[in-house]
Each structure stands twice: as structure tokens, then as C-alpha cells.
C-alpha positions in Angstrom: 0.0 0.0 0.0 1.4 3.3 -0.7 0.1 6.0 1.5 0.5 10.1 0.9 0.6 12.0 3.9 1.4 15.2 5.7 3.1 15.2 9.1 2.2 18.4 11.2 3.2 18.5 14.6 1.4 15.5 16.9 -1.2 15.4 13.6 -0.7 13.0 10.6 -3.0 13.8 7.6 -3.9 11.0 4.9 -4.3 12.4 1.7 -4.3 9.6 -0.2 -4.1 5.4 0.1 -4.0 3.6 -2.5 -2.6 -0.8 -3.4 0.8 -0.9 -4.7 1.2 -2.0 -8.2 3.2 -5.4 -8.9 5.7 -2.6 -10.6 5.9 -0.8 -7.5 6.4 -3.7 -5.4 8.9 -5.1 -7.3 11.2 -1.9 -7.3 10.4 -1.5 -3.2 11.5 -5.0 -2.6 15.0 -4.6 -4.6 15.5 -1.6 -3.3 15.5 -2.7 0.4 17.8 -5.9 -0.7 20.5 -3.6 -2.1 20.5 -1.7 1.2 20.3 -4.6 3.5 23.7 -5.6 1.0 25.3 -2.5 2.1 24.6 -2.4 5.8 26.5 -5.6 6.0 29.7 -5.9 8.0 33.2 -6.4 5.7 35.1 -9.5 5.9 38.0 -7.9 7.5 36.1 -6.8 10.7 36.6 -9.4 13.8 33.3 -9.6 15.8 34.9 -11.8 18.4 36.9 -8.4 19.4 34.0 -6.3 19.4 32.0 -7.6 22.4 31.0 -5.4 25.4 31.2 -2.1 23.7 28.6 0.8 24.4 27.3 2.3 21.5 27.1 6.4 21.9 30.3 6.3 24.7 32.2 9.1 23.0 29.4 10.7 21.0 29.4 14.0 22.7 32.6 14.7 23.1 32.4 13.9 19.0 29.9 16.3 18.8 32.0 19.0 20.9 34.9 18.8 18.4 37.6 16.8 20.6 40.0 14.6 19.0 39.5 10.8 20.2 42.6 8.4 19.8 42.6 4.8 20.4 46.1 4.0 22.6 47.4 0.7 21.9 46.9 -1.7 25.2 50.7 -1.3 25.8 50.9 2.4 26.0 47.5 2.3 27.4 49.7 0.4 30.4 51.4 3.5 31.7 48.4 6.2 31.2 46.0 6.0 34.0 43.3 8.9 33.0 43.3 11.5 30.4 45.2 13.8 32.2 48.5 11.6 32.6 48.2 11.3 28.7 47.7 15.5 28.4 50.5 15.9 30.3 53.1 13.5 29.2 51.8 15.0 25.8 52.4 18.9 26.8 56.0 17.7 28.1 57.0 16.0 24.7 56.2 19.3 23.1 57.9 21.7 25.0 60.8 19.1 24.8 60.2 19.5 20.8 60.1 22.8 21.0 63.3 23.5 22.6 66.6 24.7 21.2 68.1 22.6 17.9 71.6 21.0 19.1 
């Protein structure tokens, strides 16, 4: 069925409801396939690793404009919190910015 309508507010509107033809089906169902096909996971992409994960952890700090970076477990080692990495950070870059031997 292939319904026309006009969302306003809490209101929805029917303007017209009509069957769909065989035509119209047809092109609806391919259509969903092909994006079905490209929601699909690659190959390359371990779900094994991605358990326990919370989707939306990190989104508003996305959304604020901070760079996020993935340490590797072994540097992760010696970085309690954010501010141990910001600081061992700020050093390295006053280091670099010192004078040229």
C-alpha cells in the first residue's frame, strides 16, 4: 500500500491510500535488498573483538569537536586517566620545542 501524507506537529494527515502496483512492489523489494547488502559488515572486521562495547560512549565529546585516539593496550599500560596522557603529551612538546643541538 502506498500511502500520501502530511506530518504536522502530533497530527498526521492521509491524503491519499491507494494498493501498490506489482511494478511498485517489485522496485520496493530490490531496493530494500541492495540496502540490506550494504549495511553488512566487511570481511575484515573481527566480531569476536567487538564484544562489550557501548554504543554512543564518546558521541558528545564527538559532537563538541575533541579529537579521540585509540592508545594501543601497551601504552595504554602507563596512562591512568586522560590527564596523565595530556600531560606526558604537553611535556613531549615543550621538549620538541626547545633549542636545535
Amino acid at each position: 500500500m502506498i500511502v500520501a501524507h502530511v506530518d504536522r506537529h502530533a497530527n498526521i494527515r492521509i491524503i491519499s491510500a491507494r494498493k501498490t502496483t506489482q511494478r511498485e512492489r517489485k522496485h520496493y523489494e530490490e531496493k530494500t535488498e541492495k540496502r540490506e547488502r550494504r549495511d553488512e559488515l566487511r570481511r575484515e572486521y573481527d566480531l569476536s573483538k567487538l564484544k562489550g562495547g557501548v554504543r554512543g560512549k564518546y558521541i558528545a565529546r564527538y559532537r563538541a569537536g575533541t579529537n579521540l585516539v585509540l592508545l594501543s593496550p601497551d601504552v595504554a599500560e602507563y596512562f591512568p586517566d586522560e590527564q596523565s596522557v595530556n600531560t606526558a603529551l604537553r611535556t613531549l612538546i615543550h621538549m620538541a620545542k626547545g633549542p636545535l643541538r
